[in-house]
N, C-alpha and C positions, 0 to 999 in steps of 0.2 A: 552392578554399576549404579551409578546416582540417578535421578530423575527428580523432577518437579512436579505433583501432582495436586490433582483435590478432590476430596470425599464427598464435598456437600457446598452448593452455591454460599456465595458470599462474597466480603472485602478480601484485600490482599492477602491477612490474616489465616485464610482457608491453606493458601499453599504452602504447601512441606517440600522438605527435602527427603527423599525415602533412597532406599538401596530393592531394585527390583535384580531379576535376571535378566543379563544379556539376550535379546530377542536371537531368535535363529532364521534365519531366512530360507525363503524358498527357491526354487530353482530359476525364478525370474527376477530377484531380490539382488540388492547388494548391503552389504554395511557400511555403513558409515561413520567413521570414528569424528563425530562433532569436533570444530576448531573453533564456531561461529553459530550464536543462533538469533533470530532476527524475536524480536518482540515486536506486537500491534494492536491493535485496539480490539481487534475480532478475540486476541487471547483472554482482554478483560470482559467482554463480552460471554466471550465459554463458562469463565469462570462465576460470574452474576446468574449464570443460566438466563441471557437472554439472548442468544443468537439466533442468527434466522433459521438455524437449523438445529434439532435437536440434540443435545450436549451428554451422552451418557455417563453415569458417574461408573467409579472411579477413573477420571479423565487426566491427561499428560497433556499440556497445551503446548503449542509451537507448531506453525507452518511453513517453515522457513531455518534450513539447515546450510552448514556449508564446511568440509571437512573431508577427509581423505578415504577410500575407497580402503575397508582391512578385509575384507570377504567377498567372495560374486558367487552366484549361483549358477548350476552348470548350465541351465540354459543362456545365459549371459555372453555376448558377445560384445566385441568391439572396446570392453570396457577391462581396466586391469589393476589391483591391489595399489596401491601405493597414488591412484591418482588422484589428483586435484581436482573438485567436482560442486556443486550447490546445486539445490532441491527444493520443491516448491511441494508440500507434503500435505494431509490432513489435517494430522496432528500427530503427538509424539517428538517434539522438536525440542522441549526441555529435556535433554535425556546426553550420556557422555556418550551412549551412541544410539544409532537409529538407524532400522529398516524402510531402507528406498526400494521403490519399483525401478529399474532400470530405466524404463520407459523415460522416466521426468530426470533424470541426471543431465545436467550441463556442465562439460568441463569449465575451469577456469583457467583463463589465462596469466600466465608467466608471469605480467606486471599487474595483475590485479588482486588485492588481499581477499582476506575468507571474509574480511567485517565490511569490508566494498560490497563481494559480493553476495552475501547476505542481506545487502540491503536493498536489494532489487527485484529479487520475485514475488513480492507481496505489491510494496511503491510502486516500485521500478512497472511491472508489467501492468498494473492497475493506469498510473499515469496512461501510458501509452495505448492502452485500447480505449482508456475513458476517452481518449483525446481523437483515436485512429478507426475505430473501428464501429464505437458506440456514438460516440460525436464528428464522426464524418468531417474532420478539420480538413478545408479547405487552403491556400496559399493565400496568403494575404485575407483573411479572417479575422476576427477581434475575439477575444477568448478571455472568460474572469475564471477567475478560480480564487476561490473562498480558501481558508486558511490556509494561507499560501506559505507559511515559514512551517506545517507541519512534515510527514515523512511523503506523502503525495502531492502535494500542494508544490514544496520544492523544487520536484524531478516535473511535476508536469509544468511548471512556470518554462523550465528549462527546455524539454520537449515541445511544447508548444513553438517556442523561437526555434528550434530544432525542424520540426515542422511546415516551419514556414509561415509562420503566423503572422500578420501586421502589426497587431499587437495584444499586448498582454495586461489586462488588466487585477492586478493581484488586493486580495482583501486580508486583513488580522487584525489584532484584538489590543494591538500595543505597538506605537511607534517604532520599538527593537525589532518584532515580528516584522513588522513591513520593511525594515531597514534591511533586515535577511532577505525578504523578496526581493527588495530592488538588486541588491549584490549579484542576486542570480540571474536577473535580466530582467526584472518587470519593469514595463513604460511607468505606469501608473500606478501609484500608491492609495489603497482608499479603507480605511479604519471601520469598520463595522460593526463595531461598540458605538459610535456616534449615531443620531438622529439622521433620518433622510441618508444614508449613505446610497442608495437607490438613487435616488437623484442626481449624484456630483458621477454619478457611473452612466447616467446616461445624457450628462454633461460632456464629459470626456467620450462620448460615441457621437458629438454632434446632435442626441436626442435620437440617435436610430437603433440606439439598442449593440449588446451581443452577440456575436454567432454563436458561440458555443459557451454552455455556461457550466461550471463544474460544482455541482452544490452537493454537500454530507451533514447539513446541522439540521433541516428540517424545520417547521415548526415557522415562525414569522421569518428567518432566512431564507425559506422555500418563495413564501410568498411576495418578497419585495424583489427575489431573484427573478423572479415571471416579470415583475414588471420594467426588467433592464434587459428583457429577451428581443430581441429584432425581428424582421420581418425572416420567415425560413429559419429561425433559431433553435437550436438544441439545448434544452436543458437536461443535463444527464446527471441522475441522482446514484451516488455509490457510498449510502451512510444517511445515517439520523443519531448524529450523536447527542444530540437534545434533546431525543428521548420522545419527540413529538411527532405524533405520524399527523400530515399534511392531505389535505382533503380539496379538490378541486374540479371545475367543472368540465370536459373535455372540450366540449364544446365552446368554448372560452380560449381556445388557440385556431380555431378556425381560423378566424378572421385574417389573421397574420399569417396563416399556414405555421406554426410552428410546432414545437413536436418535444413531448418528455419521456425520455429514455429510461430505465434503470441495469445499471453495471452489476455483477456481482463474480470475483473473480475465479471460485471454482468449476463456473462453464466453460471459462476459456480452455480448462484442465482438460476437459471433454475432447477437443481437438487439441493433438499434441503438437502437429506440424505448426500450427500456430502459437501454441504456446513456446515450442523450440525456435523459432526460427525470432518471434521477437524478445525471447531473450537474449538468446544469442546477439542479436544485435544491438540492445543495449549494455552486453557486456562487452560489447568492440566500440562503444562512444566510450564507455570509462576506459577502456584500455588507451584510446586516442586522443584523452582530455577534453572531448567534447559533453561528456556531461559529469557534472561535480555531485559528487555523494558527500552529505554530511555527518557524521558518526559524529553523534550528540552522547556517547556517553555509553564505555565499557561497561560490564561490571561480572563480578563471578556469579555463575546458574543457581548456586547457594542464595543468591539477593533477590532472586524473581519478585518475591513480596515486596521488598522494597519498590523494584521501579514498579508493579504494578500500582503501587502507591502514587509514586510522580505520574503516572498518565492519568490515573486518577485528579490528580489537583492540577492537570495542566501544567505542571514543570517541569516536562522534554520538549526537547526542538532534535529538530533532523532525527536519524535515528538511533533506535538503543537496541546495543547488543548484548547478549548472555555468552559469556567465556565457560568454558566444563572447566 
């Protein structure tokens, strides 16, 4: 079968397309004949060798599969050949097929595609616990969330109002970005490439700050986000795509009682009931039209290089998918 892999840290350049063996699975295993493979930023991260976690070479990036059930393993119940299914994996998701644990399969539903549902166990589940479980979102709460026309920014703009949020205040880097937030329900529109954006955010709170703030850039957006945090606020960091790790005094949220979290979503993996049950449920809003997935952009598994290129220079929006 084909695969996507790389030998040795670098630019997009490092990934090939190679022909391995079809993997065999074990008794708790199923196969999965990819239809849909999700790409994200943690893949260009693997690949640079700078992930939070150690990257062994030679490495097949993807955590995010979605494709039909050709094999199960005899311990395997409940689950049957032919089904419709998406997976939230380690790695190995560049690949025409892929060994799943059983454990992490999520059927898919009837009115939902494989590039829908691909693009939800990475976004999709990250949104929802940054918002649910790590930032403790209240009903009627005020909630920013930093680049908000990206593949999490999007779904939690949307989950937020889902939620029950009061409002939504959405940050990006270009008037079209923001223009995408609002479409998907942001109140507030606020550009943070401009000067003092900090300020017209806690303009727009009356001067009382955020409940819940959603920051991934690091670096002077960590620090101007602290200062649009509210009394009881949560800033929950899942990302430093700026490359800049952020230095602060704890002691310095006393006063407000507020509080900074960090999200990282292979723990949630650690508990499954949790991990199953809220995907499951955000694949019953997309099946219901209650929450809008944006597929920014097909392309065949042969192209990896390519988009890692455009995530590289910042030209995707919503998300991109790998076709086998």
């Amino acid at each position: 079968m084909k695969a996507v892999q790389f030998d040795e840290y670098g630019g997009p350049d490092v990934l090939k397309v190679t022909e391995i063996e079809t993997p065999a699975i074990s008794e708790n295993d199923v196969l999965i004949e990819a239809k849909a493979i999700g790409v994200n930023y943690a893949d260009t991260a693997r690949r640079q060798g700078e992930y939070v976690v150690p990257t062994t070479l030679p490495f097949i990036p993807g955590t995010e599969v979605a494709g039909v059930v050709s094999e199960v393993g005899d311990q395997v119940h409940g689950i049957e050949k032919g089904e419709r299914v998406v997976s939230l994996i380690e790695s190995g998701g560049y690949s025409e097929n892929v060994v799943v644990d059983a454990n992490t399969l999520i059927p898919i539903p009837d009115d939902v595609s494989y590039e829908k549902a691909v693009a939800l166990p990475v976004q999709g589940l990250s949104a929802y616990h940054i918002l649910k479980t790590m930032g403790r979102l209240e009903e009627g709460e005020t909630v920013l969330v930093h680049a908000a026309s990206g593949g999490v920014g999007l779904l939690a703009v949307q989950l937020a109002k889902q939620f029950g949020a009061g409002k939504v205040i959405a940050t990006a880097s270009t008037p079209e970005k923001l223009a995408f937030a609002g479409k998907m329900g942001a109140d507030h529109l606020v550009n943070y490439s401009e000067d003092d954006w900090e300020n017209k955010i806690r303009e727009l709170t009356d001067r009382k700050g955020v409940d819940v703030a959603l920051e991934m850039v690091g670096g002077s957006v960590f620090y101007k986000t602290l200062k649009c945090l509210a009394e009881f606020g949560r800033l929950v960091i899942y990302g430093v795509a700026s490359g800049e790790q952020s230095k602060f005094y704890p002691s310095s949220l006393m006063k407000r009682n507020q509080s900074i979290v960090v999200f990282f979503l292979p723990q949630i993996m650690k508990r499954p009931t949790l991990f199953k049950s809220s995907l499951q449920e955000l694949l019953t809003y997309v099946g219901q039209g209650n929450l809008e997935l944006t597929i920014g952009g097909t392309y065949p598994l042969a192209q990896a290089a390519k988009v890692h290129q455009l995530f590289q220079d910042r030209k995707t929006k919503g998300k991109i998918v790998l076709i086998p």
